[in-house]
C-alpha positions in Angstrom: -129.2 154.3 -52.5 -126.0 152.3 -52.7 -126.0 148.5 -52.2 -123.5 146.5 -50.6 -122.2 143.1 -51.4 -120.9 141.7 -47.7 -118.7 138.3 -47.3 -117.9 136.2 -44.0 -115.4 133.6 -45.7 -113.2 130.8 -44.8 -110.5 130.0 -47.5 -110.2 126.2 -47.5 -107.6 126.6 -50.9 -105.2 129.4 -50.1 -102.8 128.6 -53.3 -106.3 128.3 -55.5 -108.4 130.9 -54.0 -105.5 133.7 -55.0 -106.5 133.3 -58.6 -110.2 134.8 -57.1 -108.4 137.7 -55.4 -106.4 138.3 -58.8 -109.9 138.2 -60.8 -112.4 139.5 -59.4 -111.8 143.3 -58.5 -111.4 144.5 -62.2 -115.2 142.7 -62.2 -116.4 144.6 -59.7 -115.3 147.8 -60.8 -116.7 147.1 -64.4 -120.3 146.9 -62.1 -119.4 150.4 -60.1 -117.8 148.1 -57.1 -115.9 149.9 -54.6 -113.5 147.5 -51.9 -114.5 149.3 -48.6 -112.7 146.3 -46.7 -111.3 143.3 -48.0 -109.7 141.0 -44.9 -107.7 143.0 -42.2 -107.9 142.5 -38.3 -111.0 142.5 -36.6 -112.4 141.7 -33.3 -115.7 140.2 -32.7 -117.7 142.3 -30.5 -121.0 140.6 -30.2 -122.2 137.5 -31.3 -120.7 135.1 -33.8 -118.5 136.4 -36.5 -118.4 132.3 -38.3 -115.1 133.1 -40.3 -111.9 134.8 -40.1 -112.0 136.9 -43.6 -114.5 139.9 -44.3 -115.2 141.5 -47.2 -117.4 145.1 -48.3 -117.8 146.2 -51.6 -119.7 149.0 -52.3 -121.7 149.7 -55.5 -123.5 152.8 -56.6 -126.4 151.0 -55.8 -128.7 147.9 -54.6 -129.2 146.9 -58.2 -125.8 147.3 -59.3 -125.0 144.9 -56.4 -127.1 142.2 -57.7 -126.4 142.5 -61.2 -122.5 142.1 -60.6 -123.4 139.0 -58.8 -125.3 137.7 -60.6 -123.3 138.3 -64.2 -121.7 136.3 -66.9 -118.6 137.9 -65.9 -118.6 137.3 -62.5 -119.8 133.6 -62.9 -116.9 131.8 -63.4 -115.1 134.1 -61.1 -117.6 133.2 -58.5 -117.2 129.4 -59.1 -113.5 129.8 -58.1 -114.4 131.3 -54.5 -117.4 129.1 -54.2 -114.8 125.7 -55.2 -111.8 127.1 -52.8 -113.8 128.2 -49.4 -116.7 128.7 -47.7 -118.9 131.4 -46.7 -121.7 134.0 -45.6 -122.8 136.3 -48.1 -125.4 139.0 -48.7 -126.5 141.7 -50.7 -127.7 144.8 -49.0 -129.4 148.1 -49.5 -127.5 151.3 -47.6 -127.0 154.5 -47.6 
């Protein structure tokens, strides 16, 4: 069963936060991470969607997910995003 890394985020450091973007993909991949969405336009259908940017990564499965996120690699990678916005995150099991 895949897993699914989802992000709501607000980027509060545009200039900074592009150093994540550059960063993190190859670190995802390494993990099996696949960018379903990252950003685009959207429209909030129902509810409260809190921030403007989205982002899906896919990985071949739940475990996968966690252990990219929670990696050495991914650790100083992660304190760039965490220092230049703000966000929503979760981990998920799918199909």
């Amino acid at each position: 069963m895949s897993g699914y890394a989802i992000f709501n985020i607000k980027v509060t450091n545009p200039e900074e936060y592009k150093e994540y973007i550059a960063q993190v993909k190859p670190i995802a991949e390494q993990f099996g991470g696949e960018y379903i969405v990252r950003g685009g336009e959207s429209v909030t259908v129902e509810g409260t969607w809190t921030y403007p940017r989205t982002v899906v990564i896919k990985f071949p499965s739940y475990e996968k997910a966690l252990a990219w996120y929670h990696s050495k690699e991914y650790a100083p990678v992660k304190k760039i995003r965490l220092d230049n916005s703000v966000a929503n995150a979760i981990i998920i099991k799918g199909a």
